[in-house]
N, C-alpha and C positions, 0 to 999 in steps of 0.2 A: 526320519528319525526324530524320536520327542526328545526337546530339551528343559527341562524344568527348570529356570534360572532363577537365581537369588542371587542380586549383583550388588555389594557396594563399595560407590564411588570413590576416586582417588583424583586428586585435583594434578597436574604434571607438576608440580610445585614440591608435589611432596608431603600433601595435608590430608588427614583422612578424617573422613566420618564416622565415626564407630555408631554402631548399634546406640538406640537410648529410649528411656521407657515411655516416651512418650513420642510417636510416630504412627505415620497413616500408614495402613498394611493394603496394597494395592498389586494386582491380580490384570496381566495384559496376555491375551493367549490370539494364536494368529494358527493359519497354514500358509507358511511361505510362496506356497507354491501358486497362492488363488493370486488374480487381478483384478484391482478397481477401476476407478476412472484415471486418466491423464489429471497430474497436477499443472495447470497450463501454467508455463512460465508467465506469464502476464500478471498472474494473480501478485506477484512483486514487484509490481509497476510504481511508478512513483508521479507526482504531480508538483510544477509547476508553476505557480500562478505569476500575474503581476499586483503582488499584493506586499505591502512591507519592503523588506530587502531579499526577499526570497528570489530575485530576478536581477536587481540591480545590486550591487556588491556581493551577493551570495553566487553566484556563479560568472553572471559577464560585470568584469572592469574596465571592457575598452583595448581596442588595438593598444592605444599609447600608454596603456599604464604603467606605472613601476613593477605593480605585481606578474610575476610571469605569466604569459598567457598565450594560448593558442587561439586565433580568430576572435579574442576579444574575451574569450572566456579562460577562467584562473586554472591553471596548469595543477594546481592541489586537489582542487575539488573531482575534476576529471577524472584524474587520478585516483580518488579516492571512490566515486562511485563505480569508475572499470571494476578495483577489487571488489565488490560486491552484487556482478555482473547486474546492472540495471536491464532488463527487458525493456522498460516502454516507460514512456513520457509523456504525461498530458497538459494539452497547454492549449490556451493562456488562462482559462480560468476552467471551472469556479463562476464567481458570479460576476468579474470582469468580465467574462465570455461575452455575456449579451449586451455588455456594451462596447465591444471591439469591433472596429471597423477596416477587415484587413489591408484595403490601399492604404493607411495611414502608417503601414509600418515599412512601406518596400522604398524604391529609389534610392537615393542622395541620404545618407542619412540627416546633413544637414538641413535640409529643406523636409523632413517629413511634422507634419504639425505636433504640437504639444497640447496636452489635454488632461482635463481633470480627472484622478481615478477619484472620483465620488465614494467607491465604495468602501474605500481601505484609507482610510486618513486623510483625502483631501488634498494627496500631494500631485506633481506636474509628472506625468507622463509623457517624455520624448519620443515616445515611440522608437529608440535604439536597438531593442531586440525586436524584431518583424520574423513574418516568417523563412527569409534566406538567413536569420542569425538561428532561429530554431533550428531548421534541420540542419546548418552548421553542427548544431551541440548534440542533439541527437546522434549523427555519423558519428561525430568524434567520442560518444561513447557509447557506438556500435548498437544502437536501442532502436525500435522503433515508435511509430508518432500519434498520437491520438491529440485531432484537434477537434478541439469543442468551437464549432458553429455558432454565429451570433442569432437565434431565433426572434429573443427577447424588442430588441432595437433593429434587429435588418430589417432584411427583405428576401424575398426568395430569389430576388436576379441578383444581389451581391452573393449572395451563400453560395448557390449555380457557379459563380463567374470564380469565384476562390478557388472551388474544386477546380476547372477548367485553368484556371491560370498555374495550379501545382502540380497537375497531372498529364493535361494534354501533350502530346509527342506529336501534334499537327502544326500549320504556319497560320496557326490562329492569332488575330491580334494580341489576345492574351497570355498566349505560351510563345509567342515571340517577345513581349515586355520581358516577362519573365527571363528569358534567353539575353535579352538587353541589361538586364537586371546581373545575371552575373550565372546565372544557372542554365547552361543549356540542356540537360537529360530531365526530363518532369521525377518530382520523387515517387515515394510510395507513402500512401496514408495508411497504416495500421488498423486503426479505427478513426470513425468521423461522428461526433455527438450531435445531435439536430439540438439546439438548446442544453441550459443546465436550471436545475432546479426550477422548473418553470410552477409548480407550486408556492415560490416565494419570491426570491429576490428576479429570476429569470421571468418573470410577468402576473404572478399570483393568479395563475390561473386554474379553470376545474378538469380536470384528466379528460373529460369529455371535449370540452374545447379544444385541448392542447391535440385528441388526438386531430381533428382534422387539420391541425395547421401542420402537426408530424409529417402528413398523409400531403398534403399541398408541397412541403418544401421538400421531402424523402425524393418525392417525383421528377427533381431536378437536380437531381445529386447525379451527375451522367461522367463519365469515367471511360478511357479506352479498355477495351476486353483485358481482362486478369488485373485490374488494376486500380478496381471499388473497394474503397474498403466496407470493414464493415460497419453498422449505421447504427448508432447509440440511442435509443428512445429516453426522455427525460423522465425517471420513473422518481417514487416517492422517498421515504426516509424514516426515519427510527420505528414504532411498532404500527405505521401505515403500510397496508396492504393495496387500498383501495385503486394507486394510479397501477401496481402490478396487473391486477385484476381487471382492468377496463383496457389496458394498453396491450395486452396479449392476447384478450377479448377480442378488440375491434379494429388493432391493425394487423391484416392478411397480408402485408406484402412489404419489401423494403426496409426490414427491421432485421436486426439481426442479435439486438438484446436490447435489456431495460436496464439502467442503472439505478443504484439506492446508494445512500448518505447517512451513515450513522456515528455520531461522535460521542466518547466516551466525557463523560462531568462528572468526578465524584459526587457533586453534590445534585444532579441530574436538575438543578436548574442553574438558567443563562444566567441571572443573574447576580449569581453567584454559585461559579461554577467550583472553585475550590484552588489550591495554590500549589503551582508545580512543585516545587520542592520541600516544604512545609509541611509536615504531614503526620499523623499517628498511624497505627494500626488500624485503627478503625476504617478512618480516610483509607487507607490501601484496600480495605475491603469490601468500602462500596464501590471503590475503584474497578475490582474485580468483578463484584456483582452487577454492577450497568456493563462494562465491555462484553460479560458472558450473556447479558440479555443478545447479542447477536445471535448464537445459536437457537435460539426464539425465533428471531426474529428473520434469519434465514427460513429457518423451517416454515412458517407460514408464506413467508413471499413466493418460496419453490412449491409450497402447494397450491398455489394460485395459476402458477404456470405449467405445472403439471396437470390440472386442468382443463385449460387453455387450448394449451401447445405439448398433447400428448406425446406428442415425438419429439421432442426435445431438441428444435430445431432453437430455440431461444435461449441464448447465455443470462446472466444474470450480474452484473457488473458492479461491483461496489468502488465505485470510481470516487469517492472522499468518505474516509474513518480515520479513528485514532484520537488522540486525546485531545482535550480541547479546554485551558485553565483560566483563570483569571491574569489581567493582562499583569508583566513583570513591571512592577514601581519605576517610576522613572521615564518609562519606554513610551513610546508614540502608542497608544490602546489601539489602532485603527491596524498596527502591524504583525499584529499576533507574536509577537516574538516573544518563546518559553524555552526555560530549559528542561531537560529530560530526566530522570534519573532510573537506577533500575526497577521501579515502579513500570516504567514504562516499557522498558525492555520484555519483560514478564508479561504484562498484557502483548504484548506485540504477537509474541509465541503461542500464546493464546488463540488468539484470532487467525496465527498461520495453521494451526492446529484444527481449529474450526473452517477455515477454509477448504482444507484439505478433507475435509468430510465430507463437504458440500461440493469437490469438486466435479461431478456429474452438469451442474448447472453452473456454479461459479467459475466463470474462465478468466477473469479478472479482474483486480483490484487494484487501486490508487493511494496511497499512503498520502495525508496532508500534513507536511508537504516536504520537499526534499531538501531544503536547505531555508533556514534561520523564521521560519513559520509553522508555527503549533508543532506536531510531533515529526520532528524533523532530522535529517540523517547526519546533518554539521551543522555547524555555527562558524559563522567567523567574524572578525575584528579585525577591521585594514586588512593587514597582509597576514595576521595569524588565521589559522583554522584548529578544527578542534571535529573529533568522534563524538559522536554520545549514545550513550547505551541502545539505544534504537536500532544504529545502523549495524552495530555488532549482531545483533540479532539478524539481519537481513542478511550479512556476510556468515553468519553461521547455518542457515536455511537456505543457500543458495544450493547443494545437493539437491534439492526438491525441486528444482528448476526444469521441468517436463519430464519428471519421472514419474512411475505407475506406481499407484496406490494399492497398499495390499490390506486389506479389510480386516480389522482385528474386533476383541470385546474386551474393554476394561471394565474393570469392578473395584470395588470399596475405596474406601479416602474419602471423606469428608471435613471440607475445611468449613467452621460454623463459626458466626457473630450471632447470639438472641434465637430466632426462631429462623434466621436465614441460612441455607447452607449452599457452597458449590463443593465441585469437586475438587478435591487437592490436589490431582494430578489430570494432565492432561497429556496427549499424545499422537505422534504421526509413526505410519512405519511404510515406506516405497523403497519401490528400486530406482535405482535412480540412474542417467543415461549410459555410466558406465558399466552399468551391470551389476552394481554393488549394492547390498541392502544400508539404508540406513534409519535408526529408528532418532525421533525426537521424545524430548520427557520434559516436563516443566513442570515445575510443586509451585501451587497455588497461594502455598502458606507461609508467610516469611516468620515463624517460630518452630515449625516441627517438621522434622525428617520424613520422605516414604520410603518406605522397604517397599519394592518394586520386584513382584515374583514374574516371571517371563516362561509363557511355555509357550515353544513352537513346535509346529508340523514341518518335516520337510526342509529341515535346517541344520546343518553341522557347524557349529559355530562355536568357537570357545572364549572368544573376547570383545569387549566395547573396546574403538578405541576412535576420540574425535574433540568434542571441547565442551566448556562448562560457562559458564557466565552467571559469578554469583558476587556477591557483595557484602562486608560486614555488618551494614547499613540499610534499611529499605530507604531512605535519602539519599542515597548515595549517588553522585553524577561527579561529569568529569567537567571542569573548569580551567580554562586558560593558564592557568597556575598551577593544574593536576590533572592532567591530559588523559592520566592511564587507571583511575580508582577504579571504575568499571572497563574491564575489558576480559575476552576471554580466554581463560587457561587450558593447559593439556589437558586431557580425560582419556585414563585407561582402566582398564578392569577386569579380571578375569570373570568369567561369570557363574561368582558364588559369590552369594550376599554383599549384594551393593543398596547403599542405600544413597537416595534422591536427595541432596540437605536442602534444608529447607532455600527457600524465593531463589529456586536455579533454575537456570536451563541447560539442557542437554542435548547437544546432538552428535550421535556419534555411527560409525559403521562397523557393521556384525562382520567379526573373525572368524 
């Protein structure tokens, strides 16, 4: 049965958007009935690092702290990423990774050494989160673990011996430490990264080099039966193709994807990248226009590996993106710590939107980073915490968590600055594991509405009904003192003429 819909929006509040004369007219037509790829839950993965306070006060406080806590890590935070079912973790970096050396984190805690993080401010690293406090945090919020391998500064007998020491289930000296240690069952590794960014910080090296050393240390990554994970190649970043294209070229064996790194800058340079909260219209729209360069820039990296790897045995991992500002006044520069506003939420949905196109190849993705570093899911201060428009966004796309993707064609909307344009509207539409359809919507443009016409094949549906995330504001974020300015409201509708308002997003499920 065709349904020709024209929906517009109703916030659970009570507020509506009427029609108005100036709005994008945008055109989504589907058959319910086709299927695309798996949207892998992973691709909501979140990372990490020991960088700033994203490690130490943003998640663990310590058995003894004041703040409540389970194993050392803060009972709110926990809490707060459960509701927004976290899949997967990576850890510990980033570009700490290749200078981590994992016996420095196990034993006594008191006796494990203190060390420079050279790369993030210069401050002392205790080594109090190792990896028995990881997969602590992991189980306790039911996620699994992708750890990034030291390639950069090890060697291939410690990287061997780490694996060996977390997985083995023999009376190996080192899965009996381990067992001494406090853990007797070995875990499971999700995924395992051989290196990170070894084009820069992880060794500046050329894809040709990197691979044979892949191919040296891959070879020692040894695991009891069902219990390897899979093997992260160190691939390139923003519109570099070249380490995709050598790395899927020349390693035949022991890989099991490549990772990319692209970070959103309004002003698309470092050094002056632009100001999280501070902003014009303008600023939001080169905002949009670098984030939407990913759909670029996927498409090229997947054509490289469709190439390649015609069978499409190789994922394609975007293990760090997201916004990336100039450091907040006041703050230690080396800790990235920014706030978020719905600037960011917007883009986020964006790129979930683009994922879910890509996911054929993309089976995973990393958000940097998950708490109090660049675009991040909380923030907190001592014992307060705080949402920011981000994580709303990940607790509203959490439907899409290993549900099927059903292939549609949008048309018209044009959101335009000068002679650049994207599109106003963007869009997901899967089933998701309960069997239910749900479609996402997001307007690109924070001054004009889309009238969003919907025609399906193969659907009897008479209603939207799920949540909205919009703001009066494009500055707008939540602050210690104003918890709730972005958060998101009911959404219902029957489906005749709804229209999109303008810098929202929508995700809701067909009645």
């Amino acid at each position: 049965m065709k349904l020709k819909l024209i929906a517009c929006a109703l916030l659970g509040v009570g507020l509506s958007f009427g029609c108005v004369s100036k709005q994008h007219d945008v055109s989504i037509t589907a058959d319910l009935s086709k299927e695309g790829a798996t949207i892998n839950k992973d691709i909501y993965g979140q990372f990490a690092e020991h960088l700033g306070r994203g490690i130490y006060e943003g998640i663990w406080v310590g058995h003894d702290s004041d703040i409540p806590n389970t194993k050392g890590f803060r009972n709110d935070v926990l809490n707060a990423l459960r509701d927004i079912q976290v899949p997967l973790v990576r850890w510990p970096g980033g570009c700490f990774a290749d200078e981590y050396h994992w016996r420095d984190g196990i034993g006594d805690p008191a006796k494990r050494p203190v060390k420079v993080n050279t790369h993030w401010g210069g401050v002392e690293e205790d080594n109090a989160v190792g990896t028995h406090e990881f997969f602590d945090f992991v189980e306790l919020l039911g996620a699994d673990a992708y750890i990034n391998g030291n390639l950069g500064s090890g060697t291939v007998r410690e990287m061997a011996e780490w694996v060996e020491y977390m997985t083995s289930d023999k009376n190996s000296t080192l899965a009996n430490q381990r067992r001494a240690n406090g853990r007797e069952e070995p875990w499971d590794i999700a995924y395992f990264g051989i290196g990170n960014e070894s084009w820069g910080c992880g060794g500046h090296m050329s894809p040709e080099y990197y691979v044979d050393l892949y191919n040296q240390f891959a070879t020692f990554i040894k695991t009891p039966p069902g219990k390897k994970p899979k093997l992260v190649a160190s691939g390139g970043h923003t519109e570099d193709t070249q380490w995709t294209d050598v790395l899927s070229a020349s390693i035949e064996r022991n890989m099991d994807g490549i990772s990319y790194h692209f970070y959103t800058l309004p002003n698309s340079d470092w050094s002056n990248k632009g100001h999280a909260t501070e902003f014009t219209e303008t600023d939001w729209f080169k905002t949009m226009e670098r984030t939407y360069r990913m759909d670029k820039y996927l498409k090229n990296n997947i054509a490289k590996l469709d190439a390649n790897d015609p069978e499409g045995k190789l994922g394609f991992y975007v293990d760090e993106w997201g916004t990336w500002y100039d450091p907040e006044p006041g703050r230690e520069p080396g800790f990235l710590y920014q706030q978020n506003t719905l600037r960011d939420a917007v883009l986020t949905a964006v790129n979930f939107n683009l994922f879910h196109h890509y996911a054929e190849r993309v089976h995973m993705t990393n958000i940097a980073q998950m708490v109090n570093v660049l675009q991040a899911m909380i923030l907190t201060d001592g014992d307060d915490m705080l949402l920011t428009p981000t994580y709303h966004v990940y607790g509203m796309y959490k439907v899409f968590q290993d549900a099927t993707s059903i292939p549609f064609t949008i048309n018209g909307g044009e959101y335009k600055q000068g002679d650049q344009s994207l599109p106003a509207v963007t869009a997901s539409i899967a089933k998701g594991q309960d069997g239910k359809v749900y479609i996402a919507l997001v307007n690109l443009d924070p001054a004009n509405e889309a009238e969003v016409a919907l025609d399906f094949d193969n659907g009897d549906y008479s209603s939207l009904i799920g949540q909205i995330l919009t703001a009066d504001a494009i500055t707008a974020k939540n602050t210690f003192d104003a918890k709730e300015v972005v958060k998101p409201a009911s959404f219902s509708s029957d489906l005749d003429e709804l229209v999109l308002p303008a810098k929202s997003i929508v995700v809701a499920e067909l009645k």
